[in-house]
C-alpha positions as CSV (number, residue, x, y, z in Angstrom):
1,X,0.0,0.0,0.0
2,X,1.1,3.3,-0.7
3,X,1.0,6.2,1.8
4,X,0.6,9.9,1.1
5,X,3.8,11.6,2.7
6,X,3.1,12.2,6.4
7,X,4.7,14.6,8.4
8,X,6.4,13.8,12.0
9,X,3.8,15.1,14.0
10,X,0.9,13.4,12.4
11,X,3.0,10.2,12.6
12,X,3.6,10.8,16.2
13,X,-0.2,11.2,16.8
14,X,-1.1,7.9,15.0
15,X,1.7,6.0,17.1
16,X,0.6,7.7,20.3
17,X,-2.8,6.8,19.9
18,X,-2.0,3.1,18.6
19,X,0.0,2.6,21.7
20,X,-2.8,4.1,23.9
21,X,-5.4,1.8,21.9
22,X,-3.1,-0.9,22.6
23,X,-2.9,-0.5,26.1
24,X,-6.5,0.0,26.3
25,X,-7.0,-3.4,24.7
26,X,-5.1,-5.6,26.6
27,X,-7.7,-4.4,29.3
28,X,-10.5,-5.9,28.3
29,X,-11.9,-8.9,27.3
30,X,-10.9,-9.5,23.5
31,X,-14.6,-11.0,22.6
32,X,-16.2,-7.9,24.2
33,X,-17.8,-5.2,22.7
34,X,-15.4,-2.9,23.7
35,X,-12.5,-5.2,22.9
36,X,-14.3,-5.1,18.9
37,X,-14.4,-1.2,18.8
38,X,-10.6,-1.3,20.0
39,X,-9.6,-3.7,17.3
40,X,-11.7,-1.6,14.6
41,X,-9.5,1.6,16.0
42,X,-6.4,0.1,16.0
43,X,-7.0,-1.3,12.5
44,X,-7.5,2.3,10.8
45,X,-4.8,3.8,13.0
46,X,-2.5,1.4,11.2
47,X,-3.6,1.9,7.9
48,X,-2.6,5.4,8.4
49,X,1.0,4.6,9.1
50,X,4.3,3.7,6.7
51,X,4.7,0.0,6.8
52,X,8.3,0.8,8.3
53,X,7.2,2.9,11.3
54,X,4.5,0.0,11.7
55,X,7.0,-2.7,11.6
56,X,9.0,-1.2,14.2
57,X,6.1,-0.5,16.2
58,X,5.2,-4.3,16.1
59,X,8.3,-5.3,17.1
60,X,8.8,-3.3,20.4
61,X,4.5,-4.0,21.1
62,X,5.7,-7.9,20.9
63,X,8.0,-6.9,23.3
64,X,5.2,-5.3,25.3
65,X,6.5,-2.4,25.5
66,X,5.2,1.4,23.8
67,X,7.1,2.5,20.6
68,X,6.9,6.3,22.1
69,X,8.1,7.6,24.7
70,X,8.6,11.4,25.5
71,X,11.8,12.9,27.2
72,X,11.8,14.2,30.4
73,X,14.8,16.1,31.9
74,X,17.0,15.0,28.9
75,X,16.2,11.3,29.8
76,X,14.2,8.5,27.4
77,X,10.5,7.9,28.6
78,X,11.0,4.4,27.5
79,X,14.0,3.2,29.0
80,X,15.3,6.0,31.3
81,X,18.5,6.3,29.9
82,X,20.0,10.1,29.8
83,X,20.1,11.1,25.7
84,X,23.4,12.9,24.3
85,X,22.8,16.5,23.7
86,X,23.0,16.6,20.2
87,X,19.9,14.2,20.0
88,X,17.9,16.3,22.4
89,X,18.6,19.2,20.3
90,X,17.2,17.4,17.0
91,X,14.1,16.3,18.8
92,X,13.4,20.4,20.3
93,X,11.7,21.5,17.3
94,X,7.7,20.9,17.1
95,X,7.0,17.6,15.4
96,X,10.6,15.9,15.3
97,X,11.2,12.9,16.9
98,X,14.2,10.4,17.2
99,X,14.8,6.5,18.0
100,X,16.3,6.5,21.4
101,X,19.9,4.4,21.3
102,X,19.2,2.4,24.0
103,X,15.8,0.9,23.9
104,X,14.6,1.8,20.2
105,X,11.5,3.4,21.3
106,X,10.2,6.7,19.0
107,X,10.8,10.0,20.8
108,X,9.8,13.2,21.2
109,X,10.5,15.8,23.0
110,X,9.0,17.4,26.3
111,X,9.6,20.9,25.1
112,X,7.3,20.2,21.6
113,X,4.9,18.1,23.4
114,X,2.9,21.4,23.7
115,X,2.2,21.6,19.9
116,X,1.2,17.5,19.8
117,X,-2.7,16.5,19.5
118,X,-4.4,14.8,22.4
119,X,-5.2,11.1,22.0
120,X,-8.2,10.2,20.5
């Protein structure tokens, strides 16, 4: 399939909200109602994505773990680790993000997190 160019931010909304959807439906029953309307969610929030971001996503969601984290205090929201300063820097403007070294987790930072849309 091929997707119309995205720009960061929009990709970083669609992974928020797949990881939030995720979350969500490892919460309830998977045969429930609720569990049905997660699926049908998750399934257009992926259709929206390039197939790379989504493969990467799968891989760390195997993993049970989120594929993005926000920094905090110059550190990774996924795995804690404290991020050089030139990486920080490329993830201050609005809508950039990174791949921490450490964990592999999508980032963005906590300084542009102003500019990012709410989960849906």
């Amino acid at each position: 399939m091929i997707h119309p160019p995205m720009y960061s931010a929009e990709v970083l909304s669609q992974l928020r909200s797949l990881n939030w959807l995720t979350e969500e439906f490892r919460r309830v029953p998977a045969d429930s109602a609720e569990g049905w309307h997660l699926r049908t969610q998750m399934r257009a929030v992926r259709a929206r994505l390039p197939n790379a971001i989504l493969t990467h996503h799968d891989r760390l969601a195997a993993e049970g773990r989120v594929s993005a984290a926000q920094v905090g205090d110059g550190n990774c929201g996924g795995c804690g680790l404290k991020l050089p300063k030139t990486l920080r820097a490329e993830l201050a403007p609005a809508g950039c993000f990174g791949i921490c070294p450490h964990c592999g987790v999508f980032l963005w930072s906590a300084e542009s997190s102003a500019a990012r849309p709410a989960h849906r």
